[in-house]
N, C-alpha and C positions, 0 to 999 in steps of 0.2 A: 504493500500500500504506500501512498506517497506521504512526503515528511508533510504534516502542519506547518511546525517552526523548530528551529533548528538554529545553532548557535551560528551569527553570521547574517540572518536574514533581516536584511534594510539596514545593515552597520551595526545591529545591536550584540553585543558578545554574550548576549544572556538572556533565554526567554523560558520564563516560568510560572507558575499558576495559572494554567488552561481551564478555563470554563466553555463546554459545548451545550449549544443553547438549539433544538432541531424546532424549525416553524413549520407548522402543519401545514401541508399542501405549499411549501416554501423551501428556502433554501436551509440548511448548515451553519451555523453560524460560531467560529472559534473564536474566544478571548484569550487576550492573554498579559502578562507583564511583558514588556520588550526593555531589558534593562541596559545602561550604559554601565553597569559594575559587575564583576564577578566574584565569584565567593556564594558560601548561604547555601552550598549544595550545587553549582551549576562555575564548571572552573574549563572551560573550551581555552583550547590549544594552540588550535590552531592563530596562525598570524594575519589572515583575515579574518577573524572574529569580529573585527571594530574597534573602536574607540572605545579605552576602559575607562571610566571616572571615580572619584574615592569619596563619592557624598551615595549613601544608600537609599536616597530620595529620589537617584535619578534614573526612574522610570516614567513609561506611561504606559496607558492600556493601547492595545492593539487588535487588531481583527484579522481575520481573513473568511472568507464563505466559499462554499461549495453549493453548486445548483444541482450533480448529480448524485449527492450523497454520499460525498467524499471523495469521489475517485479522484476527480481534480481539485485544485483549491487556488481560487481569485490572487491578484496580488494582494499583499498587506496594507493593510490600511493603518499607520502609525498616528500615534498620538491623538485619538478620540476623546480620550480627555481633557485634550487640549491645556496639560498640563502632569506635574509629575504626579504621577499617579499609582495604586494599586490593588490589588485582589478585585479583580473585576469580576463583578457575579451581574446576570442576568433571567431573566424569564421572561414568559411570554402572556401577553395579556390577552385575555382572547376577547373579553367586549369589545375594547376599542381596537383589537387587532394592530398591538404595540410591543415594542420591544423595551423591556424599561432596564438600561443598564446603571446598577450603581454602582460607585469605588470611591475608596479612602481619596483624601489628597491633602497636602498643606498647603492652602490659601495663605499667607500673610504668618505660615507658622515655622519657627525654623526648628523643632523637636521634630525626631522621628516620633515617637512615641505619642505624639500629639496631633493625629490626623482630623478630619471630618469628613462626613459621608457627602458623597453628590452623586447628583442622576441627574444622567443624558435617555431622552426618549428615540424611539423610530418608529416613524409610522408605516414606510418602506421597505420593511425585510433588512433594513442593515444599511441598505445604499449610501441612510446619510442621517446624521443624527442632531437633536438640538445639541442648544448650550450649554454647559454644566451649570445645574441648581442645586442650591443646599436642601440635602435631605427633610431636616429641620428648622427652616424660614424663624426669621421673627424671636431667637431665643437664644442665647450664647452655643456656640455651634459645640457641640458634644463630642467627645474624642471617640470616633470608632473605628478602629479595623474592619473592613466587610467579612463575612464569615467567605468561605473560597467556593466553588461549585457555581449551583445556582438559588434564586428562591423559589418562590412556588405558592399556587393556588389552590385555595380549597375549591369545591364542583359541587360538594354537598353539605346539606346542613345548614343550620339558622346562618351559618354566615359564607354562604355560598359565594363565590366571586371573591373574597377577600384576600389580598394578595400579601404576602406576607416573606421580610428579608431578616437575614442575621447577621450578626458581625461581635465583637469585642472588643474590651480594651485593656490599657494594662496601667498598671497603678505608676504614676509619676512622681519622684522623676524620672526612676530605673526600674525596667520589667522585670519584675519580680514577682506581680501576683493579675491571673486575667481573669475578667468578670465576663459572661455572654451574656448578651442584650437580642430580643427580638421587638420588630418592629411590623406595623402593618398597615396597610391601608382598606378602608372599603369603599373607595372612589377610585378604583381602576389606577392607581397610584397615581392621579393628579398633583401636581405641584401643592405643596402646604396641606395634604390628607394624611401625611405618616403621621402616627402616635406608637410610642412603645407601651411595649404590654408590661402589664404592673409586676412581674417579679423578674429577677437576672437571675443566670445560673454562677454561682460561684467558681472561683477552681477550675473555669473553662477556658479553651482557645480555640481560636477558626474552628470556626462550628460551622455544619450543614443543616439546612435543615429541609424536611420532605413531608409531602402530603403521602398517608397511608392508603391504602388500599379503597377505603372507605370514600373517601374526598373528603370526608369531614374534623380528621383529625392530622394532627403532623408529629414527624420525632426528629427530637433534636439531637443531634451528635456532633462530639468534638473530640479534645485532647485534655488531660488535665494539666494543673502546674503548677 
């Protein structure tokens, strides 16, 4: 099968934390980190790799799609975040037939440890995406890591349609203890609809989380620490 991404592709010497996002009756859709550093698990050799840089901020999300369900895969699309960015998680809306991708970033913040969430929408299958918006509008911007994967919709039950993302953060100044947070909306994740849900999981990091079998419930999974 043919490479996604691969250390090297569009000058970046590192690309990691893939999220595949599939649009019903639509294309494939890969995210990903395309980082200008190495290290963190990803140490490419080769001397075309790109240009390394020694700030661990300097990422952003990236793309590529597939229209035949993999076999081939579109050029890259760098920098959709339109800033340094990461853990790009996505889902797919089916009301408004959207692709709502969110990821960490530092706006104005020079801590790693200190990101906020923002989302970029598509209404297009991927072609092209808005602006980047703060997850949480209107409120001192909250430090979250996106949980990695994707999010995911309930289909059944009193809160049918409600879409729902994860992520965590880690105790500042230095990571040493992470807390996971989930968030949701029940307007088809319109801008200024997220609220988080009233308890966090202690002792968690990058977390996943998934609608069960049922549509009406979800399980959350992570790492301790």
């Amino acid at each position: 099968p043919p490479s996604v991404f691969s250390s090297g592709i569009g000058g970046f010497p590192c690309v990691r934390v893939p999220s595949l996002l599939a649009i019903p009756a639509g294309p494939l859709l890969a995210f990903a980190e395309c980082r200008s550093f190495t290290g963190d698990g990803c140490e490419p050799q080769a001397a075309s790799a790109g240009a390394h840089s020694s700030d661990v901020r300097d990422r952003v999300v990236c793309m590529r799609s597939s229209t035949d369900r993999g076999a081939s895969w579109g050029p890259l699309q760098a920098n959709i975040s339109q800033g340094k960015a990461c853990y790009p998680t996505a889902v797919y809306e089916p009301q408004t037939k959207s692709v709502l991708l969110q990821f960490s970033s530092w706006p104005d913040r020079a801590n790693y440890y200190n990101p906020t969430a923002m989302q970029v929408v598509s209404t297009d299958n991927g072609r092209t995406f808005t602006d980047p918006e703060l997850v949480f509008p209107g409120v001192p911007p909250l430090s979250l890591f996106l949980g990695s994967c994707r999010g995911t919709v309930l289909t059944a039950g009193a809160h049918a349609g409600r879409v729902l993302f994860t992520g965590y953060n880690h105790s500042l100044p230095k990571d040493t203890v992470s807390n996971t947070f989930v968030w949701y909306s029940d307007a088809n994740g319109r801008h200024g609809s997220w609220r988080l849900a009233s308890a966090d999981v202690e002792y968690m990091a990058e977390p996943q989380i998934s609608a069960l079998s049922g549509g009406a419930e979800v399980a959350l999974f992570g790492r301790s620490n």
